[in-house]
N, C-alpha and C positions, 0 to 999 in steps of 0.2 A: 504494500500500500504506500503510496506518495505522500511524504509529509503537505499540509496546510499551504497555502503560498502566500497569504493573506495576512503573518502573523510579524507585529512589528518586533522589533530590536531591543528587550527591556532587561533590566537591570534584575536579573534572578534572583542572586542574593539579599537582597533588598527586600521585594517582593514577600519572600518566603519568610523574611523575619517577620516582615506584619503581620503573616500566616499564624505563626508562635504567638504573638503578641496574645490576636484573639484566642489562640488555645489554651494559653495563660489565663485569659478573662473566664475563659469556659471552664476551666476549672476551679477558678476563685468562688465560682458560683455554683459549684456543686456538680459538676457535669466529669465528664471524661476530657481530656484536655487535648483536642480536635478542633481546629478551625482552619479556612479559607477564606482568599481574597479574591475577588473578581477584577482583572483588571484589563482594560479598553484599551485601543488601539494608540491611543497620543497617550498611556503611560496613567490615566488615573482610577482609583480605587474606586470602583463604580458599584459595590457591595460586599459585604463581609459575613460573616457566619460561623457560631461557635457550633458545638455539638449542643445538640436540642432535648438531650433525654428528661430531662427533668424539666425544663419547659413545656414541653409536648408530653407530658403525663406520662411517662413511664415506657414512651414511646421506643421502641432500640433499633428503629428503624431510622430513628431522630440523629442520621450522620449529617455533620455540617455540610458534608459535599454534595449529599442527596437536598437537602432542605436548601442549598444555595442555589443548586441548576435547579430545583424548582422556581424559585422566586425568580431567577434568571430568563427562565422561558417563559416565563407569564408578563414580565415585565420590558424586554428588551426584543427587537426583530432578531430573526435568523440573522441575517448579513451582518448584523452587529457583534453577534453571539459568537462567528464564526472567526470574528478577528480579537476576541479575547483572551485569555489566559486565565488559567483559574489556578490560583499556590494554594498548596495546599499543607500543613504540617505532617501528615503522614499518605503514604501510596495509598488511592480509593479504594475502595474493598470493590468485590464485582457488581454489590449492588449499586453503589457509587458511582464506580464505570460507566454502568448503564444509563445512571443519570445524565451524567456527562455528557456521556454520547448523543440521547435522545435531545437536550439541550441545544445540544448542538455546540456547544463547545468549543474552539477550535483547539485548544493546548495544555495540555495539564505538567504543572512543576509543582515535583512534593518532593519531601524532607525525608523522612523514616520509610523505610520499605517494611511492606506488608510482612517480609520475613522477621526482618528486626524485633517491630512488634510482637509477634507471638514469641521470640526468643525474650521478651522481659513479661509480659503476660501469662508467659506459658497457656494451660487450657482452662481458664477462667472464664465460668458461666458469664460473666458481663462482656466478656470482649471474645466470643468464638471467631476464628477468623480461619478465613477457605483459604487455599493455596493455588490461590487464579489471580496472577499480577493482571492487573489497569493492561499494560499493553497486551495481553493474550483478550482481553476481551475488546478493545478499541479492533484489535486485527483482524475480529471474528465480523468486525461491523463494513458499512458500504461507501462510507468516506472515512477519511486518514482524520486522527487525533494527533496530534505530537503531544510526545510524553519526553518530560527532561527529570533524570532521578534514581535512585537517591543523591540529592545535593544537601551539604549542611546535617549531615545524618546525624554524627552526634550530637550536635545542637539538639536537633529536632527528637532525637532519643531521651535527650534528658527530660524533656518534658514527662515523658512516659515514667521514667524511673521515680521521679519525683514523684507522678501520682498514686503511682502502686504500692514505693514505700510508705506513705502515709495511711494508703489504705487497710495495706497488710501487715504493715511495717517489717517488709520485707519485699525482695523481687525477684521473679526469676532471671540470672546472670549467665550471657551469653555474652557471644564473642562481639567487641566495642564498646562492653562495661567500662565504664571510671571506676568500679571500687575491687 
């Protein structure tokens, strides 16, 4: 599949710490610590989104990347959609993907890969996680997603380690641990 052609020049690292920021807010508030930014073609943040579980009632469908590309395609044209970028703090899960994709989407940049993840999660009923990267399901689709990632992973790790340890006070330790 052809990457996007349509996709402007932007400042990755940049981007994806805003990504954090809001994962950071999403967890001060009680949630899992998951967020994305949306951002347009001349470079500005054109919407944001923490993870939603506790928001959205208990919802664990409540992924920032699904409830972004939703508000996204209800809110913005196709052509618009298509030359955006969406950071994200960790790789989408396949339901995520999907949204993406359907979205319309044109690029997704994330932080923590779906492996990562489950290697400090381990197999915890709150965060199951399938082992179908973002680009095995964009390639399974009928237009190109560009995917840039893992970038900034342990950055975007520590979020993760931070949450679990406080949850559990403890975490499962895989390889790009700090401790």
């Amino acid at each position: 599949m052809t990457e996007p052609t349509c996709l402007p020049d932007l400042d990755h690292e940049y981007f994806l710490r805003q990504s954090f920021a809001v994962a950071e807010r999403a967890r001060q508030d009680g949630d899992h610590p998951f967020g994305c930014v949306l951002v347009d073609a001349q470079g500005n943040v054109v919407m944001e989104q923490g993870n939603g579980y506790t928001a959205e009632g208990g919802d664990m469908t409540a992924h920032a990347e699904r409830l972004l590309a939703t508000r996204a395609s209800k809110t913005y044209a196709p052509d618009m959609l298509a030359s955006c970028t969406m950071y994200t703090s960790a790789e989408p899960c396949a339901m995520c993907a999907g949204a993406v994709y359907w979205s319309g989407i044109g690029r997704v940049v994330y932080g923590q890969s779906e492996a990562s993840l489950k290697e400090i999660t381990g197999n915890h009923p709150e965060n199951p996680t399938l082992d179908l990267p973002c680009r095995t399901v964009f390639a399974a689709g009928q237009r190109p997603v560009a995917v840039i990632g893992p970038l900034l992973e342990d950055e975007a790790a520590e979020l993760q380690r931070t949450f679990w340890r406080e949850k559990n006070g403890s975490v499962v330790e895989g390889p790009g641990s700090k401790e």
